[in-house]
C-alpha positions as CSV (number, residue, x, y, z in Angstrom):
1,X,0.0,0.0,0.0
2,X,2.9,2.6,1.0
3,X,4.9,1.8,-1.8
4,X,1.8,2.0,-4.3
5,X,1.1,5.8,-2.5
6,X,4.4,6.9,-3.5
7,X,4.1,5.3,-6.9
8,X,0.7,7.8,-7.1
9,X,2.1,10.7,-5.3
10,X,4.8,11.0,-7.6
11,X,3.2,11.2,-10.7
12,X,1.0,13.4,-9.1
13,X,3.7,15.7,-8.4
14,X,4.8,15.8,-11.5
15,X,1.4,17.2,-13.1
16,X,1.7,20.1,-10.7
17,X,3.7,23.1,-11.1
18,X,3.0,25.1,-7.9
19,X,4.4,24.3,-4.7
20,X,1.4,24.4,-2.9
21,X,-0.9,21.7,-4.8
22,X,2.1,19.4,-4.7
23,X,2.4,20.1,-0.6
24,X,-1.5,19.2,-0.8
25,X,-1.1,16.4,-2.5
26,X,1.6,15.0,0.0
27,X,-0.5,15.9,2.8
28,X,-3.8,14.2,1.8
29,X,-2.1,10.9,1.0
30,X,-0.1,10.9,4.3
31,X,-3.4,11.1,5.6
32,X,-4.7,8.5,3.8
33,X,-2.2,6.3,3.8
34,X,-1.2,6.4,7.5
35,X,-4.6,6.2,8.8
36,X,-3.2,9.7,11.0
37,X,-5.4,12.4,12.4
38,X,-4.0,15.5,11.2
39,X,-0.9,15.9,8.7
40,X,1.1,19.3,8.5
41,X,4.1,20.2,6.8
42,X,6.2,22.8,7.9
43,X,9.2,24.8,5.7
44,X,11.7,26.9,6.8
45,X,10.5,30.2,6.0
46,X,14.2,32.0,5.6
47,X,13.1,35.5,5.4
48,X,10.9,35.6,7.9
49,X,13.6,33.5,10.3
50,X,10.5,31.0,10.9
51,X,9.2,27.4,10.5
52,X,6.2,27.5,9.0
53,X,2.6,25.5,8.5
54,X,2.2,25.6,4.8
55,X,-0.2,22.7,4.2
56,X,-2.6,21.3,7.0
57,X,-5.4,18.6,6.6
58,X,-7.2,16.8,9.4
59,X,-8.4,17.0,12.9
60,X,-7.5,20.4,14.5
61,X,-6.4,21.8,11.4
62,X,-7.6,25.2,13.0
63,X,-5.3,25.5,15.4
64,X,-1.9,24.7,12.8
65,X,-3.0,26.4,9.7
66,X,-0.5,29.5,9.2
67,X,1.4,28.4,12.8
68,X,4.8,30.1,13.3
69,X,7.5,28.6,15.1
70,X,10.8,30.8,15.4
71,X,14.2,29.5,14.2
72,X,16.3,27.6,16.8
73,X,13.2,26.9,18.9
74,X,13.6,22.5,19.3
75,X,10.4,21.9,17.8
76,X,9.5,19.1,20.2
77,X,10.6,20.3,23.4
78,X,8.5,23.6,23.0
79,X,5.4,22.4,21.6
80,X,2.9,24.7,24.0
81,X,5.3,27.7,22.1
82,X,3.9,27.6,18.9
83,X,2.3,30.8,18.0
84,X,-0.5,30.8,16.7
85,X,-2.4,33.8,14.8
86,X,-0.8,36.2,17.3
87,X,-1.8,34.0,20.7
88,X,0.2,30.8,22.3
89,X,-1.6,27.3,23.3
């Protein structure tokens, strides 16, 4: 099943020329093929010194579209210090 995923995901990737319908079409699979929750994918967002939600499907997705974590913040040790649209959870 994983292996047949990538098989999909890839030529779907290469049909798309943006950035964001390819981080979509990641997400969604991940999803699907993971049985998760909630997928996100973050990207180092250089000029704003950031790490950054840029695709978000599932459960909660609320709370981690557009989230913002500062540069040189350990992600997993400092989860409660995401900032979220201007408040922290």
């Amino acid at each position: 099943m994983i292996l047949g995923t990538l098989l999909e995901v890839s030529s779907s990737i290469n049909s798309q020329r943006r950035l964001s319908g390819i981080l979509e079409i990641i997400t969604r699979e991940m999803l699907r093929c993971f049985n998760a929750h909630h997928v996100s994918i973050m990207i180092v967002e250089r000029q704003k010194n950031v790490l950054q939600t840029k695709t978000s499907i599932g459960k909660g997705v609320e709370f981690t579209k557009d989230a913002q974590l500062p540069r040189g913040i350990p992600l997993f040790e400092n989860v409660p210090e995401f900032k979220l649209r201007g408040r922290f959870f």
